[in-house]
N, CA, C and O of each residue as an XYZ file, in Angstrom:
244
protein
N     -22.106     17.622    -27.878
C     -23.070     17.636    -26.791
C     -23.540     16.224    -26.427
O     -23.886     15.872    -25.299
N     -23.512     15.542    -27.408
C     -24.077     14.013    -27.145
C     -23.065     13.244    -26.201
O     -23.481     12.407    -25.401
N     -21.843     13.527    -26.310
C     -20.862     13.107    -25.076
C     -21.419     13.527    -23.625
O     -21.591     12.736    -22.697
N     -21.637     14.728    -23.596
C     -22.336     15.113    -21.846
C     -23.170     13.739    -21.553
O     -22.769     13.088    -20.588
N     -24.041     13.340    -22.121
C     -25.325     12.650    -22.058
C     -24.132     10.693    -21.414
O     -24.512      9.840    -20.612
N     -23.258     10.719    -21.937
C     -22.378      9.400    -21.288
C     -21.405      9.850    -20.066
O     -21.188      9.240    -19.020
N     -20.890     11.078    -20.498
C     -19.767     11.457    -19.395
C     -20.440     11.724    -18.262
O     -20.201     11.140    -17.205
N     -21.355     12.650    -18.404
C     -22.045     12.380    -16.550
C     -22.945     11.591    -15.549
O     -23.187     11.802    -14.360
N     -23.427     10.466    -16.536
C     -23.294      9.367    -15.731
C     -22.170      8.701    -15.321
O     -22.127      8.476    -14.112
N     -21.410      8.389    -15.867
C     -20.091      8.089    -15.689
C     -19.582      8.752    -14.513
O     -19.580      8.250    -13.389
N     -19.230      9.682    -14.757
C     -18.513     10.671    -13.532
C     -19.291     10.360    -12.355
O     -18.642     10.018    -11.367
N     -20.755     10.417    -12.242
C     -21.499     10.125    -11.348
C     -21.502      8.453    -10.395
O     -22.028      8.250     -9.301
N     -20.731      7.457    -11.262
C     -20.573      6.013    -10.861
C     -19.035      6.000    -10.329
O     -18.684      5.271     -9.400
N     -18.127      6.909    -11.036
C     -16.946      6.878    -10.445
C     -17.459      7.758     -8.895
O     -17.527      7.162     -7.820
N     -17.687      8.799     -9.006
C     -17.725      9.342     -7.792
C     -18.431      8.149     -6.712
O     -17.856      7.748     -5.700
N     -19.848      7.668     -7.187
C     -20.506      6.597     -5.888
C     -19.266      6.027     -5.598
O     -18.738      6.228     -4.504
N     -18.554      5.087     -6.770
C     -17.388      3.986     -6.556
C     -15.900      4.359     -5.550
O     -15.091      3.687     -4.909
N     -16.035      5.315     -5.748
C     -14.492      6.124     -4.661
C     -15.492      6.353     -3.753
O     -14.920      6.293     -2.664
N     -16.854      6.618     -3.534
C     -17.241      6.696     -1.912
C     -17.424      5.526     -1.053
O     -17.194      5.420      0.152
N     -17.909      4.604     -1.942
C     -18.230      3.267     -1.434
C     -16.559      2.714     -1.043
O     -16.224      2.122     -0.017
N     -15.838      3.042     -1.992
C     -14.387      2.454     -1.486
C     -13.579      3.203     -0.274
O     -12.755      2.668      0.468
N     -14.076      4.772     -0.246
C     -13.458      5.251      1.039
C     -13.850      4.716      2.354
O     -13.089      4.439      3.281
N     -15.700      4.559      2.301
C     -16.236      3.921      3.655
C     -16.013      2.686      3.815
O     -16.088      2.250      4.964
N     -15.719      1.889      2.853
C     -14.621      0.590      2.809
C     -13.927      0.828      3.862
O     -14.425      0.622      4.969
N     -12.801      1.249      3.742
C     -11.600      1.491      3.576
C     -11.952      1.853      5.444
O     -11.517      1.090      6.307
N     -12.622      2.868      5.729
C     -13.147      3.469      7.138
C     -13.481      1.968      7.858
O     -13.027      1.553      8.924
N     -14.170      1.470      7.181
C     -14.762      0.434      8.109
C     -13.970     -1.085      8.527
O     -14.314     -1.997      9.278
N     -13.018     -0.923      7.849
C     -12.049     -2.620      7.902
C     -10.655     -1.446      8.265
O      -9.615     -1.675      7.647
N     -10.663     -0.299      9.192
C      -9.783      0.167      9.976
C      -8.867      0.036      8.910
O      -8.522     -1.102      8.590
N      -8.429      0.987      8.325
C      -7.441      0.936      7.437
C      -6.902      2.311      7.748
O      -5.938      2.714      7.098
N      -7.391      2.998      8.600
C      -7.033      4.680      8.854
C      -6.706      4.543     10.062
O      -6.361      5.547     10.684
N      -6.736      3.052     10.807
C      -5.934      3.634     12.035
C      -4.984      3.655     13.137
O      -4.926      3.931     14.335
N      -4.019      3.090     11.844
C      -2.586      3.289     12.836
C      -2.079      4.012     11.299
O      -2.259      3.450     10.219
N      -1.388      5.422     11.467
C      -0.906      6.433     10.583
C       0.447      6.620     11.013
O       1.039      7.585     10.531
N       1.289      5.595     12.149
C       2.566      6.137     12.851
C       3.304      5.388     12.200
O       4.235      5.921     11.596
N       3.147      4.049     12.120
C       4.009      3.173     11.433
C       4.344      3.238     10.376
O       5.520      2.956     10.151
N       3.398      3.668      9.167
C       3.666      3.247      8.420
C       5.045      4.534      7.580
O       5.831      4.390      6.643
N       4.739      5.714      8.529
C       5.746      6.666      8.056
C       7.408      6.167      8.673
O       8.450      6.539      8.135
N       7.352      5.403      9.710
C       8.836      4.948     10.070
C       8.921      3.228      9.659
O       9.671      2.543     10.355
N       8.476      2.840      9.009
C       8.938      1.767      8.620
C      10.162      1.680      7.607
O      10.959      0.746      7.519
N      10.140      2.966      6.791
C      11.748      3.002      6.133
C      12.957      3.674      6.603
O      13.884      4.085      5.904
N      12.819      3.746      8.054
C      13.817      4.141      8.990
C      14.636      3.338      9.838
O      15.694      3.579     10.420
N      13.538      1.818      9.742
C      13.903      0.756     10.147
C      14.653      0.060      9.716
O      14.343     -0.425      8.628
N      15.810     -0.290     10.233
C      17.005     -1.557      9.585
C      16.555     -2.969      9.537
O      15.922     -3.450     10.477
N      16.919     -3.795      8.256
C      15.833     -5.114      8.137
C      17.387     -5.688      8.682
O      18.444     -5.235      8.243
N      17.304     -6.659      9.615
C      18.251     -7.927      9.610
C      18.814     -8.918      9.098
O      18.296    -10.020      8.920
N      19.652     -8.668      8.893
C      20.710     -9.339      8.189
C      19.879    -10.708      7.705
O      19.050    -10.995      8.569
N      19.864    -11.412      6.848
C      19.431    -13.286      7.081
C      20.471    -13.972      7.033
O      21.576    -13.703      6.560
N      20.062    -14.939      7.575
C      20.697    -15.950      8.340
C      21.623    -16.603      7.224
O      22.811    -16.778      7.491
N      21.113    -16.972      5.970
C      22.061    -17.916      5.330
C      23.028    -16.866      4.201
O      23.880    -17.369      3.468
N      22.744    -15.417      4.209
C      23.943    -15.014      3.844
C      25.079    -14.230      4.426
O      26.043    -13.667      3.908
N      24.687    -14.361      5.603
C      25.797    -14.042      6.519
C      26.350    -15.394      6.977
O      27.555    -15.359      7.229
N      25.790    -16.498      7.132
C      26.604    -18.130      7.231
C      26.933    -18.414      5.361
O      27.565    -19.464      5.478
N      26.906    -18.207      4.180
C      27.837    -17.629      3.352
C      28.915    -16.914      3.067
O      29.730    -17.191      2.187
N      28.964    -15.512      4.168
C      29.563    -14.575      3.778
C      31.079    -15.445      4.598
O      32.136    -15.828      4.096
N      30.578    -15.503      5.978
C      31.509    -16.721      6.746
C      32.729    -17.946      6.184
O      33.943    -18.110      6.307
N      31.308    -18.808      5.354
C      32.159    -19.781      4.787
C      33.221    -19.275      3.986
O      34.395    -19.515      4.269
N      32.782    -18.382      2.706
C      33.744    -17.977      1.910
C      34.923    -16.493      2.692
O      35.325    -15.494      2.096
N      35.114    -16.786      3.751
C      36.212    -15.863      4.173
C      37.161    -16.871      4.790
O      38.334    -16.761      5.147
N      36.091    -18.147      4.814
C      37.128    -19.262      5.656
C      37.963    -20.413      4.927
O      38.342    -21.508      5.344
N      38.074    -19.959      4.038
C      38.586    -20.794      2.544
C      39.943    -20.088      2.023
O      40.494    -20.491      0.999
């Protein structure tokens, strides 16, 4: 029983701490663009530049 007496304060500072971090989170717009971030791994990244001028050299040898 002497555990209740630590665990629910506790529980009670986590809960403030995830509210204070959700209205965070609300207020520095972090909720509002929800489109992108689901097609960003649909997107093809481009090639870079110096290993495709690699891939080049060594076919030209």
């Amino acid at each position: 029983m002497n555990v209740l007496v630590v665990l629910i304060p506790l529980s009670i500072l986590v809960l403030i701490g995830a509210g204070v971090a959700f209205f965070w989170a609300i207020e520095h717009d972090q909720f509002e663009d929800l489109e992108t971030p689901r097609l960003l791994p649909l997107l093809d990244d481009p090639a870079p530049a110096d290993s495709a001028a690699s891939i080049e050299d060594d076919t030209a040898r």
